[in-house]
N, C-alpha and C positions, 0 to 999 in steps of 0.2 A: 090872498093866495095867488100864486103865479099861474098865468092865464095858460093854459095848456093846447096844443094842438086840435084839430078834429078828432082824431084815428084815439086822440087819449080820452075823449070823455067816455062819463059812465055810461054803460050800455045797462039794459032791461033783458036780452035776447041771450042769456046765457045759456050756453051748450050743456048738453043732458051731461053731468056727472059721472064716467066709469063707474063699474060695480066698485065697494071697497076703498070709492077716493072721497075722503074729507074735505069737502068745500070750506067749510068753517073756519080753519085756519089757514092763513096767507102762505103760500109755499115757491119755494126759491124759482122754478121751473115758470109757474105759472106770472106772477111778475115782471122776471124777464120777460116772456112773452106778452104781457101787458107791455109794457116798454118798448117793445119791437113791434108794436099796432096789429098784434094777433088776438084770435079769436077766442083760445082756450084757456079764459081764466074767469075768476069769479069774486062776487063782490068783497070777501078778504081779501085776494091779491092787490085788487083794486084801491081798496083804501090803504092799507100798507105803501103800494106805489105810489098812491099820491099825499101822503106825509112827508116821502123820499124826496120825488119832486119839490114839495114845499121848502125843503129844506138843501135840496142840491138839483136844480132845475136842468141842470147837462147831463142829468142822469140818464133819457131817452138818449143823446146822441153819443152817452159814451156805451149805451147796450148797444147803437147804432154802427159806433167805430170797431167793436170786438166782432160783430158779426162778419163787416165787409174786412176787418183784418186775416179771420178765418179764409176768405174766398181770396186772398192776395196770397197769404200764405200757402193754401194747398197748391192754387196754381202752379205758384214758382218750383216747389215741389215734384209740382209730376210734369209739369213740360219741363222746367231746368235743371231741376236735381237727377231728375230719371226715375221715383220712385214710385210707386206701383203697390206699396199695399200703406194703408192706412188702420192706425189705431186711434176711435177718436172717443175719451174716456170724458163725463161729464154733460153729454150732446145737447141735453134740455128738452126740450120740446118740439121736433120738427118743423121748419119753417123753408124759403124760400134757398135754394143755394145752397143746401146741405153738403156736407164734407165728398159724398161719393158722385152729388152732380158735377162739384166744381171738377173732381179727377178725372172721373168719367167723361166729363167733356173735352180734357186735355189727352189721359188717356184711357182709352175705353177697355182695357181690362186690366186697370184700376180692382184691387180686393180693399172692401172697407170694412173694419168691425165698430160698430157703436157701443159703450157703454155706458148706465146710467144706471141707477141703484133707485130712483123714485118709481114710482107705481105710476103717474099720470103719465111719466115716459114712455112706460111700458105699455100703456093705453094705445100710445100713438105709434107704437116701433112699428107696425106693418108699413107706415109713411115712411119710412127707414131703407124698405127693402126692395123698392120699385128702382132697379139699376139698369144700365147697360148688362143685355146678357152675356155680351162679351167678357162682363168682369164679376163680381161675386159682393154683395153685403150680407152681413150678419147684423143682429142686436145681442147683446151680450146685458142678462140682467145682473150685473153684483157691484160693491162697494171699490169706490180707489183704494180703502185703507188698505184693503187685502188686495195689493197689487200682483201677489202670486197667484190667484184664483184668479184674478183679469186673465192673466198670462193664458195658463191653464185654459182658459175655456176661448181667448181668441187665438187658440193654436188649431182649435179647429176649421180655422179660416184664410188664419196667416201663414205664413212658411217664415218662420224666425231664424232661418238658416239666410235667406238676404235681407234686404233694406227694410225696414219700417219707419213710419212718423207717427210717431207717441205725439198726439193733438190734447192738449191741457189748459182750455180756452175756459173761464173765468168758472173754476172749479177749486183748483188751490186754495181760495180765499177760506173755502170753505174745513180746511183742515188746520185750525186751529191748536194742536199742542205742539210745541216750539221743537222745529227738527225734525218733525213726523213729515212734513211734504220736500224734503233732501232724500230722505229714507224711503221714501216712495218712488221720486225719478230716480236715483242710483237700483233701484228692484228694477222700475220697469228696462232704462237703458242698459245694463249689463246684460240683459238676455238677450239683446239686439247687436247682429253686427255690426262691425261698421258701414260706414256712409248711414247707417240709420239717423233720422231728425228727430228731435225734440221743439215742438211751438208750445208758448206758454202765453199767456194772458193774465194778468190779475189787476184787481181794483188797487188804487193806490192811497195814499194818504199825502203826495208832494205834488199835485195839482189840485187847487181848489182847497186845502188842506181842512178850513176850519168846516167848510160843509161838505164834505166827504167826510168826517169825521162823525158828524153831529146826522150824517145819511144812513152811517153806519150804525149809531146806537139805535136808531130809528128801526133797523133791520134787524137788529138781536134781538129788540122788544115786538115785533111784530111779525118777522120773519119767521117759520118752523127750526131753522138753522143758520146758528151763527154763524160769522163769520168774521176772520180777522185781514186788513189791509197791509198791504207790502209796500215797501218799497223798491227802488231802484237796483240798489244794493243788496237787498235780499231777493231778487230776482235776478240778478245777475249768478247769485252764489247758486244757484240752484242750476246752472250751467257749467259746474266746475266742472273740467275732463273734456270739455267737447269747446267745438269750434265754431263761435257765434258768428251767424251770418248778418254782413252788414244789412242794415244800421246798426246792427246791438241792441240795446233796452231803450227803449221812446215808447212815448203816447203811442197808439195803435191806426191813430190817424195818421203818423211820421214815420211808419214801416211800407216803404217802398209804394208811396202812393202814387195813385193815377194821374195824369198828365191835368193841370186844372182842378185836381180836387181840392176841398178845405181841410188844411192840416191845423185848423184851430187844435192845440194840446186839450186832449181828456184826459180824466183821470182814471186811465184805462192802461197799462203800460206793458207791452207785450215783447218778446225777444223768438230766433229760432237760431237753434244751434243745429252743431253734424256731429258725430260721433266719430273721429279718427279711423 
């Protein structure tokens, strides 16, 4: 077994359960946040994560590269783009650097809405809501697939009359019927002006290929929710109409990184476009 970090081993000291949340089975939210050396998972997540690692050991540093891609990506966002509300659909589990600290800290009245359709999410959304009061967060509880009911309920937060960024940070994967996640960004980006962005993230299958693959089966058999892996090319298409900001489609470690950072390739491959 490959010898894993501190921060990964099994813990004893698991956190008391939400009303109504099932420990017993491993769930997508909870993993990741095993993977990102948090606190809020339990021992199905746990062993599901470490079959993953067994079998794709860069698995922590590619949940490590999507996360610090989020915090490069809003920045650029709202100090360079100029924008000012955030849509960030999929969020997980609240952690360190959340979508509304990074704007908020660039610009403080920053509007963020979160959404996320899992219950443990929704356990933690008040970690969600501590913002600058200069700007506004919401949690929004519903499904991506119904991207018009997103809409709908973060209109009570957003002003869809200017800019938005639609954030889609390693949630895709999870919508597996072929053409269903094109038919979801063309929902959500038509109702947004232009200069509105689109960030995208997904796990890939063309780094690491045979164990990303073999990470994956590993996650449909133990995971609550499957998932299917993209490619390059099939994240690109899901930017048709709009204007991909450089780099383009790269690892998540290769989008505009820090001066000194490791841009060792994950198989993690993220892109952000603009809306004309």
């Amino acid at each position: 077994m490959t010898e894993r970090p501190a921060w990964m081993q099994p813990r004893f000291d698991d956190p008391a359960a939400p009303p109504g949340i099932d420990t017993s089975a491993a769930h997508p939210a909870r993993i990741w946040d095993y993977w990102l050396g948090g606190k809020d998972n339990f021992a199905a997540d746990r062993a599901t994560g470490d079959l993953i690692l067994e079998a794709m050991p860069q698995m922590g540093a590619n949940a490590r590269a999507d996360r610090a891609f989020l915090g490069r990506a809003v920045r650029h966002l709202a100090a360079d783009a100029g924008i000012r509300q955030f849509l960030d659909i999929g969020t997980g589990i609240p952690t360190a650097d959340n979508t509304h600290e990074v704007a908020q800290s660039a610009a403080p009245d920053s509007r963020v809405v979160y959404v996320d359709n899992d219950p443990v999410v929704l356990a933690h959304a008040r970690a969600l809501l501590v913002g600058d009061e200069r700007g506004r967060t919401d949690y929004v509880h519903a499904d991506l697939r119904e991207p018009s009911d997103v809409l709908e309920q973060a209109a009570r937060t957003l002003d869809f009359d200017r800019p938005v960024a639609v954030m889609l940070l390693g949630v895709l994967e999870f919508i597996t019927d072929p053409g269903q996640d094109a038919a979801i960004v063309r929902t959500l980006m038509d109702a947004l002006p232009s200069g509105s962005h689109l960030a995208v993230s997904v796990s890939t299958t063309e780094v690491d290929a045979a164990a990303m693959e073999e990470a994956a089966r590993l996650w449909n058999e133990g995971g609550s929710t499957p998932l299917v892996l993209r490619t390059a090319d099939e994240l690109a298409a899901l930017f048709d109409g709009l204007e991909t900001v450089a780099p383009g489609v790269v690892p998540c470690t290769e989008w505009r990184p820090e001066p000194g950072a490791d841009t060792t390739p994950v198989a993690q491959y993220c892109a952000v476009g603009r809306r004309p």
